[in-house]
Structures are given as C-alpha cells and as structure tokens.
C-alpha positions as a Markdown table, in Angstrom:
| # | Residue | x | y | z |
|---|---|---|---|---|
| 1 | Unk | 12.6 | 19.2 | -16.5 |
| 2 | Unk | 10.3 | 22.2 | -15.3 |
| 3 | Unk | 8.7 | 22.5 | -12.1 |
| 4 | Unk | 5.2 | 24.4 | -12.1 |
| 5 | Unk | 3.6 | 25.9 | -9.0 |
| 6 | Unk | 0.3 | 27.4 | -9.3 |
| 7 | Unk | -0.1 | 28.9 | -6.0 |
| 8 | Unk | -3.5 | 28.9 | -5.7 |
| 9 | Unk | -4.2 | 25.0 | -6.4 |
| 10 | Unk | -0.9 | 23.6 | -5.2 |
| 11 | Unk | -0.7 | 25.6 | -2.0 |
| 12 | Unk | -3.4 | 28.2 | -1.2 |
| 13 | Unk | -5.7 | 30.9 | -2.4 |
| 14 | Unk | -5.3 | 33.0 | 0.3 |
| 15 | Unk | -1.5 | 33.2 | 0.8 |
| 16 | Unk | -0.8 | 34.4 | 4.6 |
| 17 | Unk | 1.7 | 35.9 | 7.1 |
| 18 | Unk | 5.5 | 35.9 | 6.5 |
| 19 | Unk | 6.9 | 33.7 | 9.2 |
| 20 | Unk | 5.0 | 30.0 | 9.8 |
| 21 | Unk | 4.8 | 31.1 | 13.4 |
| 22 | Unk | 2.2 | 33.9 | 12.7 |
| 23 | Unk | -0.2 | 31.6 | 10.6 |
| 24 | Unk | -1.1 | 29.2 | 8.3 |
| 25 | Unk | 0.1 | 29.2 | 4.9 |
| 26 | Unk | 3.0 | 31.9 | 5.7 |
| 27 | Unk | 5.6 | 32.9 | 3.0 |
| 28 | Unk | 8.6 | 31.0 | 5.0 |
| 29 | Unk | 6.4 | 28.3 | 4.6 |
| 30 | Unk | 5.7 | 28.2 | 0.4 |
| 31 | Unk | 9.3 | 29.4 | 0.5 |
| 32 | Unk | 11.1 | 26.1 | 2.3 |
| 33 | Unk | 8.7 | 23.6 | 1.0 |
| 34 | Unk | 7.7 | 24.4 | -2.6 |
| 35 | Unk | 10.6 | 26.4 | -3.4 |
| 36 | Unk | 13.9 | 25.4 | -2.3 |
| 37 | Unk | 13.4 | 21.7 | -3.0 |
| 38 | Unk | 12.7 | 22.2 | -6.8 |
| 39 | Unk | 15.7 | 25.2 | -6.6 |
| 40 | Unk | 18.4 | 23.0 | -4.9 |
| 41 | Unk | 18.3 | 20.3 | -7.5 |
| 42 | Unk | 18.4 | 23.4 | -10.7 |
| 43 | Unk | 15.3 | 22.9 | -11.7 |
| 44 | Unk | 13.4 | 25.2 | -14.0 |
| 45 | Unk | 10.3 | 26.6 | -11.6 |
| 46 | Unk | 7.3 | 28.2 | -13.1 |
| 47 | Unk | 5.1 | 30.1 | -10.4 |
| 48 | Unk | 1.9 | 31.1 | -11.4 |
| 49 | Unk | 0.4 | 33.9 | -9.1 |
| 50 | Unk | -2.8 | 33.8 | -10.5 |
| 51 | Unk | -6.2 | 33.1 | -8.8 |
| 52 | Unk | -5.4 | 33.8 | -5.1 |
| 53 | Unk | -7.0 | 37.1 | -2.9 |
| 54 | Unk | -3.8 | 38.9 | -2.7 |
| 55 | Unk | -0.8 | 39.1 | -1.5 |
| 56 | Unk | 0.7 | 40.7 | 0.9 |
| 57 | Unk | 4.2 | 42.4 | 0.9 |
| 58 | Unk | 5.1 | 40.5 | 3.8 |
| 59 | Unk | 4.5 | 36.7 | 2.0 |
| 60 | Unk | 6.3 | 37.7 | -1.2 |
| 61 | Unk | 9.5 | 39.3 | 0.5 |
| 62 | Unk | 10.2 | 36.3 | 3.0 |
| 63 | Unk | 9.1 | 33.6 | 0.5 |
| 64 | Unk | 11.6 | 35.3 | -2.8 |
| 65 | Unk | 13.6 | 37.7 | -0.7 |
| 66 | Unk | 14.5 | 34.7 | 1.4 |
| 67 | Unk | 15.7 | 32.6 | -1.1 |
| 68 | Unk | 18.9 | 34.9 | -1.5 |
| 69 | Unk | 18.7 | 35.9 | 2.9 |
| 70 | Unk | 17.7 | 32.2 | 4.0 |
| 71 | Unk | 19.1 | 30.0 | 2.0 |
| 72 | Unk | 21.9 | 31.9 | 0.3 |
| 73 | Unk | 20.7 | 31.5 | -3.3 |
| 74 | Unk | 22.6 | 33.4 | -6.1 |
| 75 | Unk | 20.4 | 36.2 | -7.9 |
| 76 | Unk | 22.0 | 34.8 | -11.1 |
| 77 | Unk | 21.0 | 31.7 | -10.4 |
| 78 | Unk | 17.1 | 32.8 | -9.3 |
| 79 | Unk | 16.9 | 34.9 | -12.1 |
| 80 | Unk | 18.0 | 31.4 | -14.4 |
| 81 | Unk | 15.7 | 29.2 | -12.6 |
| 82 | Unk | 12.5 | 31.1 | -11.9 |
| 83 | Unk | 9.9 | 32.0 | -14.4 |
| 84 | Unk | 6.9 | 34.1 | -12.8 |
| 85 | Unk | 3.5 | 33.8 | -14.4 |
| 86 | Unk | 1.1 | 36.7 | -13.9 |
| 87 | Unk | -2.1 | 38.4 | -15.0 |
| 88 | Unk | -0.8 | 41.1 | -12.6 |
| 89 | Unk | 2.6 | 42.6 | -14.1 |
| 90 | Unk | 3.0 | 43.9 | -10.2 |
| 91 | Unk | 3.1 | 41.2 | -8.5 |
| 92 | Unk | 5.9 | 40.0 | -10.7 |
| 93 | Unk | 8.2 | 43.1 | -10.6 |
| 94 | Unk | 7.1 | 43.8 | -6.5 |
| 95 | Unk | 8.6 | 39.6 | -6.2 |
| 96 | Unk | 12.0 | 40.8 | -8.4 |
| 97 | Unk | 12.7 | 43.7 | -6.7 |
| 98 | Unk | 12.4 | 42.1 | -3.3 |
| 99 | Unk | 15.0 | 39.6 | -4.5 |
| 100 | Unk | 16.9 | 42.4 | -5.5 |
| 101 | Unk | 17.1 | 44.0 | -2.7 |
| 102 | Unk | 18.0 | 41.0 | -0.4 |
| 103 | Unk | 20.6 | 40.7 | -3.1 |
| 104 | Unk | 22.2 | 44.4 | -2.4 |
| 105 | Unk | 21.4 | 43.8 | 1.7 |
| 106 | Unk | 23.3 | 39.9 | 1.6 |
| 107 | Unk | 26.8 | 39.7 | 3.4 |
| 108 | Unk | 29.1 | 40.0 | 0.5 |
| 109 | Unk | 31.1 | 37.4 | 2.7 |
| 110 | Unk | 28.1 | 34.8 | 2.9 |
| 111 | Unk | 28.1 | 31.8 | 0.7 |
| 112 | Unk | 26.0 | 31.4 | -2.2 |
| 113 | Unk | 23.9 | 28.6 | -3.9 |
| 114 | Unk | 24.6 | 28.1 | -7.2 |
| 115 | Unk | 23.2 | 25.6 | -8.9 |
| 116 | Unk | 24.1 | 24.1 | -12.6 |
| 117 | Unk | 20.4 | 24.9 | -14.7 |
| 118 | Unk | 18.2 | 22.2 | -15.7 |
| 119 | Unk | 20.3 | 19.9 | -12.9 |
C-alpha cells in the first residue's frame, strides 16, 4: 500500500514555523502527524511539495531531519520508504540533505527504527 501526502491539500499551503509552539502548521507538526504514522507501519509515502508558498528551511529540517533526530528513523529505511514529488528539484535535494545530515549528527549509540517495507 502507498501513502500519498500532498502538502498543500492534506495539510497546508502555507507550511509554517519548525516547532508547533511557534505557530500553526509547524514542521514538528506535519512531521508527528502525517509522517511517522504512515512510517511506523512501512508504508510506502509519497509527498508531493507542490502548490504551497514556500518553504522554509526551518519546516523541512525539523519535519525530515527529525524523522532520523526525533524519532530515531534509519536513513536506509527513509530513503526505502519515502518518494518526494516536486516541480522544484530543490526542495527535494534541500529535504535529503537535511536527513542526511541528521543522519552524520545522530548518536551512533541511539536506537534506530527500522521498519520491514511495504509492512
């Protein structure tokens, strides 16, 4: 089964702050209830970026980036599960390289999430 988020009609065209305690529609928000449920069970996601005002760096690194700090995701298992859907190439590689780099920054020592595909 696949999972598809289109950001703009499933959560909000104008995506906001990073934390949920700064704003409405914050990236800590997308990330803990769009994200992680479909994620825990290894479900294909599709997210489609498309049709919102922006993004800022802020929303994308604590929604993606957090998977891997937050909730101790796998990149191998992100990388499996995720499919990003853009007319804008940047946001996609800006979303992989923050997810990247939480991978590099996570305690080596912290337990990962890893989730058999497709669930």
């Amino acid at each position: 089964m696949v999972t598809r988020i289109h950001i703009s009609e499933d959560f909000t065209d104008v995506p906001g702050p990073r934390f949920r305690h700064e704003g409405d529609f914050s990236g800590e928000q997308f990330r803990q209830d769009f994200l992680v449920p479909t994620l825990r069970i290894g479900e294909k996601t599709v997210i489609d970026l498309n049709d919102t005002e922006g993004y800022g760096s802020s929303f994308l690194e604590e929604a993606f980036g957090g998977l891997i700090r937050e909730e101790h995701f796998s990149l191998s298992t992100l990388k499996a599960l995720i499919e990003l859907m853009s007319r804008d190439e940047t946001w996609i590689a800006q979303i992989w390289s923050y997810v990247e780099e939480a991978s590099i920054e996570a305690d080596l020592d912290a337990p990962k999430v890893d989730v058999t595909v497709g669930g």
